[in-house]
C-alpha positions in Angstrom: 94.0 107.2 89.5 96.1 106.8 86.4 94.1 106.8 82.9 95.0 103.3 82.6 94.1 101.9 86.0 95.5 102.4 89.5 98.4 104.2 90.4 101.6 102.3 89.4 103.9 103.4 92.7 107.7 102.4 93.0 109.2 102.9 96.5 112.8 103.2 96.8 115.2 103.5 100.0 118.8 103.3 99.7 119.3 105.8 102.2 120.6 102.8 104.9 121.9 100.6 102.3 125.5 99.7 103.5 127.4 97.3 105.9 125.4 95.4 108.3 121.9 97.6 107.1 119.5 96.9 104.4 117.3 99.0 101.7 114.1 98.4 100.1 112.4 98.2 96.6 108.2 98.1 96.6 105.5 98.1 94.2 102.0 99.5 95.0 99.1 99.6 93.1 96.9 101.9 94.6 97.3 101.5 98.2 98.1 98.1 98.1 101.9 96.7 98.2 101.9 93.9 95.6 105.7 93.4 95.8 108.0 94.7 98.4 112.4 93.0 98.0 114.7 93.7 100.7 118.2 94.9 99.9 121.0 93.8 102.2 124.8 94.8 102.8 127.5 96.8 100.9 126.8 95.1 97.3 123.3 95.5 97.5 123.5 98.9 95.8 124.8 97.3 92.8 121.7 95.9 92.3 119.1 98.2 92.4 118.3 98.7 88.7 118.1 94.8 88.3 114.9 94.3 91.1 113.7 97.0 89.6 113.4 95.1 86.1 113.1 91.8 88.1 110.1 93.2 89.6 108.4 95.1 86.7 108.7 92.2 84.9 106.8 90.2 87.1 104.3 92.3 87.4 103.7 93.3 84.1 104.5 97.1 84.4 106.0 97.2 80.7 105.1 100.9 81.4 107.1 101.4 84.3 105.3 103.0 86.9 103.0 106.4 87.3 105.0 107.8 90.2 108.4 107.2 92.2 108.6 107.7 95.8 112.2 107.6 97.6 113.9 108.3 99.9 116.7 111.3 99.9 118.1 111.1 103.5 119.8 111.5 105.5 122.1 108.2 104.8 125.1 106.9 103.2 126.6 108.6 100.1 126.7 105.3 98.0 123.5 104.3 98.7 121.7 107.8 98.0 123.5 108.1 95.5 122.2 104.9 93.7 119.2 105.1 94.5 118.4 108.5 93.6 120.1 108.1 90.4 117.9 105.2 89.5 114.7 107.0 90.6 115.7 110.0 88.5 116.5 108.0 85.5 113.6 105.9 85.7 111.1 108.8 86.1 112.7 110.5 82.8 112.4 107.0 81.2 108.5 106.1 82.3 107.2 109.5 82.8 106.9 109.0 86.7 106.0 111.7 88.8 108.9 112.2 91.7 108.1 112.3 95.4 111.1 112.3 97.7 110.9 112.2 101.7 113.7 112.2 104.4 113.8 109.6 106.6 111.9 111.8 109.7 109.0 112.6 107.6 108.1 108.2 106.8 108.8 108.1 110.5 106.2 110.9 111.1 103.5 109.5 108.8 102.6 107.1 111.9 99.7 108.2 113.5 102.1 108.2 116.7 104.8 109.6 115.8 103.9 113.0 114.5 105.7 115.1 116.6 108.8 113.1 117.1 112.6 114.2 115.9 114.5 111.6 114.1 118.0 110.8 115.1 120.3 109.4 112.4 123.6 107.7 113.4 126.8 109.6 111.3 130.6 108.5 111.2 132.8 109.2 113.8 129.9 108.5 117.1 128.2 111.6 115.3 124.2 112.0 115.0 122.3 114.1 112.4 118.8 115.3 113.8 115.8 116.2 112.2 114.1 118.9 113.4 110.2 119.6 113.9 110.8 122.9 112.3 112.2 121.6 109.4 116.0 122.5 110.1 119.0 120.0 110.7 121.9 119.4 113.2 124.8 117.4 113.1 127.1 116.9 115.7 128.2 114.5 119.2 125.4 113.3 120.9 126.2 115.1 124.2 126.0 118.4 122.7 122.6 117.7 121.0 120.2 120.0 123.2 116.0 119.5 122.8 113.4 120.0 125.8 112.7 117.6 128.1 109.8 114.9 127.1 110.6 115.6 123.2 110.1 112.5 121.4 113.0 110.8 119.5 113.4 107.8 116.7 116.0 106.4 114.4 118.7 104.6 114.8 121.1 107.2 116.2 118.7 107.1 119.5 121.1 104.8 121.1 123.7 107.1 121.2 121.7 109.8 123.3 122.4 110.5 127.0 119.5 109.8 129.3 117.9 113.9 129.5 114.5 113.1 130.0 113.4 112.4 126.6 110.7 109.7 125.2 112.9 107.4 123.0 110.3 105.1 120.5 112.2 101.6 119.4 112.4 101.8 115.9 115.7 102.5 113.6 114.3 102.4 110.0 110.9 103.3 108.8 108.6 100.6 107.2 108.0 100.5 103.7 104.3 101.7 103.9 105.9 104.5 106.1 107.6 105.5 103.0 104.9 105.5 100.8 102.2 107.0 103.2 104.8 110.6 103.3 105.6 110.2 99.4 101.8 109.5 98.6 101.3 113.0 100.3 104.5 115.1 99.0 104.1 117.1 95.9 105.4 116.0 92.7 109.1 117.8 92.2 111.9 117.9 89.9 115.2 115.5 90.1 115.9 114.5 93.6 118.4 115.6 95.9 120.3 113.3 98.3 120.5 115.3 102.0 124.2 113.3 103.1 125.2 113.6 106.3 128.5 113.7 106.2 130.1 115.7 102.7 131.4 112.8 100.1 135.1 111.9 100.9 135.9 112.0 97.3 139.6 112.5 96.9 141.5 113.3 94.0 143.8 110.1 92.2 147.0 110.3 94.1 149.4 111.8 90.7 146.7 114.9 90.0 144.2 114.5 87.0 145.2 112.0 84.1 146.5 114.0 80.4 143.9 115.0 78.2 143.5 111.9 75.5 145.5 112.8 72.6 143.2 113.4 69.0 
């Protein structure tokens, strides 16, 4: 409980924002959702910071809110890297606690879903797993090796080969999913994004522009 009422929570995930996927923007107060936008396709990263303002506005939060809760991965490098951005700013701006989660631990704040290993679709027909014991893997599907009956999710599951494992139909966690794991992560410093592929940043064709002249 804040001093000045209920907990103020913003839920952000960019993680999936990009072509032909969508992101999300909540408010909670308390435990409720009171406002919840969904973000859709390559632009919608662009406009992040203006639902966010759309939406405080709305609800009154001239405050900001009490604590941000977001999502750091794995996804797309323009996506994290917008939405992180803004939670980080906004939290230095309001005086929000920071809670990030990866995208296996929303999926395992399900009742039923506590033991499964998310499954992320990458470039090039690649997957990125989240492990149970808290390690990653990256790499073709065929080579991706876990014990028969181990439970799977996300929406790299599709790619799998039929080896005996429990596949559960969903591709993108829900936004109370979200705030369940960030309502139950410590409070931490600026977020990292966990990419799942390295940034293909390359340098301008003709090297580095001249130093401006004084």
């Amino acid at each position: 409980m804040a001093a000045d009422g209920p907990t103020r929570s913003l839920v952000l995930n960019g993680a999936t924002l990009g072509a032909g996927s969508r992101g999300d923007v909540a408010a909670f107060l308390g435990s409720e959702c009171v406002a919840h936008e969904r973000l859709e396709g390559m632009g919608a990263t662009a406009s992040l910071a203006s639902t966010c303002q759309v939406l405080f506005r709305a609800l009154g939060w001239q405050q900001g809110p009490h604590r941000i809760i977001a999502v750091t991965g794995p996804g797309s490098f323009t996506g994290l890297r917008a939405s992180l951005a803004l939670a980080d700013g906004l939290a230095f701006g309001c005086g929000a606690t920071l809670h990030g989660v990866t995208t296996g631990q929303c999926f395992r704040a399900h009742s039923a879903w506590g033991e499964s290993i998310c499954v992320t679709q990458a470039r090039r027909n690649r997957i990125f797993a989240e492990l149970l014991d808290g390690t990653f893997w990256a790499g073709a599907p065929a080579e991706l090796e876990l014990p028969a009956g181990s439970r799977v999710i996300g929406n790299g599951v599709s790619l799998l080969q039929d080896t005996g494992l429990v596949r559960i139909d969903e591709t993108q966690p829900d936004i109370g999913l979200i705030f369940d794991a960030g309502s139950r992560m410590a409070a931490s410093g600026p977020l990292q994004p966990l990419y799942i592929d390295a940034p293909e940043a390359k340098p301008p064709a003709q090297g580095l522009r001249p130093a401006p002249l004084p």
